[in-house]
C-alpha positions in Angstrom: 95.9 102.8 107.5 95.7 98.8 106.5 92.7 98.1 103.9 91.0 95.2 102.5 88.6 94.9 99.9 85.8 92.3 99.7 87.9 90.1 97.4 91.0 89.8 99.8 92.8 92.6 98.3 94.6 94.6 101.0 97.3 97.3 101.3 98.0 100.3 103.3 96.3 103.7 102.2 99.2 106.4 103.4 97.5 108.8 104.8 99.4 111.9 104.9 100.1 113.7 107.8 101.8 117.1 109.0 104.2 118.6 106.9 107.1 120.9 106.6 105.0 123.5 108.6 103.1 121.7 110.7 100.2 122.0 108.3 98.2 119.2 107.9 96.6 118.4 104.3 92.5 118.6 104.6 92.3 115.8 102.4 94.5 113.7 105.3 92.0 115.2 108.2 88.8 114.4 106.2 90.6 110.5 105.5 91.5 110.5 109.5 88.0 111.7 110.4 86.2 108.9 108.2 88.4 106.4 108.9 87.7 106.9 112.6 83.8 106.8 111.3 84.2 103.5 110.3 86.1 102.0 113.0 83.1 103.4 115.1 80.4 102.2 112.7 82.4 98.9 112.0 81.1 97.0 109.1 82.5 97.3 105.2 82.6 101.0 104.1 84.1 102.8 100.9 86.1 105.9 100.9 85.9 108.0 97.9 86.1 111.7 97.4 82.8 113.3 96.1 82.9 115.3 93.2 83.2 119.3 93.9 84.1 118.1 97.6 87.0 119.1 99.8 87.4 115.9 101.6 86.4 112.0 101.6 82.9 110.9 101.7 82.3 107.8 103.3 79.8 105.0 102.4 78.2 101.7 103.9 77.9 98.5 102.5 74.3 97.4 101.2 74.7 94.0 102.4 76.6 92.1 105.2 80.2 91.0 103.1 81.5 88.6 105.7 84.5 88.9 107.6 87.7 90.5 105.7 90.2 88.4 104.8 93.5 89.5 105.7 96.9 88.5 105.5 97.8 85.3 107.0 100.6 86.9 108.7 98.4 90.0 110.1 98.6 93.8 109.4 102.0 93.8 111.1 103.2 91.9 108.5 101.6 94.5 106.0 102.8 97.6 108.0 106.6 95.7 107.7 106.4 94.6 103.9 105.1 98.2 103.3 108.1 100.4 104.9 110.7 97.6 105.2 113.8 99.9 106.8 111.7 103.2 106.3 110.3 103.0 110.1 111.3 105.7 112.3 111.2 104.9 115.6 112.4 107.5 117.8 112.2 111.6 117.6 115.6 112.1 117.4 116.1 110.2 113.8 117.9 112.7 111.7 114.9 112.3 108.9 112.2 113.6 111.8 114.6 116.2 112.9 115.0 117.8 109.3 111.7 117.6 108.4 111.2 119.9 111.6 113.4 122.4 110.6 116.4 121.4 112.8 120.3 120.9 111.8 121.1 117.7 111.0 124.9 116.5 111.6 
């Protein structure tokens, strides 16, 4: 998921998702679930975990911050800078099929 901060800061928070298993962390649901909060919402919001909490709590901004500032190039240019070559982009890369469990020439 692409982030910025109110500064012009941005990056990509990787939020994990299934694994080995299928198994998907609860950590990476309760980040999917907020982050799908705030796209509702819209607005500024801050993710953190609470303290003695299982998951991501998910907080408004006081005050009207403007508009983000992102990259001049846009968040495909972030999504590219962040996995360069590491983009998988069909289900039968050999990565995707070993990670499923399947032989792998």
């Amino acid at each position: 998921m692409a982030w910025v901060d109110p500064d012009g800061n941005y990056g990509i928070w990787p939020i994990l998702q299934e694994n080995s298993t299928g198994d998907i962390n609860e950590f990476s649901i309760s980040a999917m679930k907020k982050v799908d909060m705030a796209i509702a919402g819209g607005g500024w919001y801050c993710f953190r975990v609470a303290k003695g909490q299982r998951g991501y709590g998910l907080w408004a901004a006081d005050s009207d911050l403007g508009i983000p500032k992102w990259p001049p190039e846009g968040i495909e240019f972030l999504i590219q800078k962040a996995f360069e070559d590491r983009i998988i982009t069909t289900p039968d890369h050999p990565l995707f099929k070993a990670l499923r469990g399947k032989p792998v020439p």
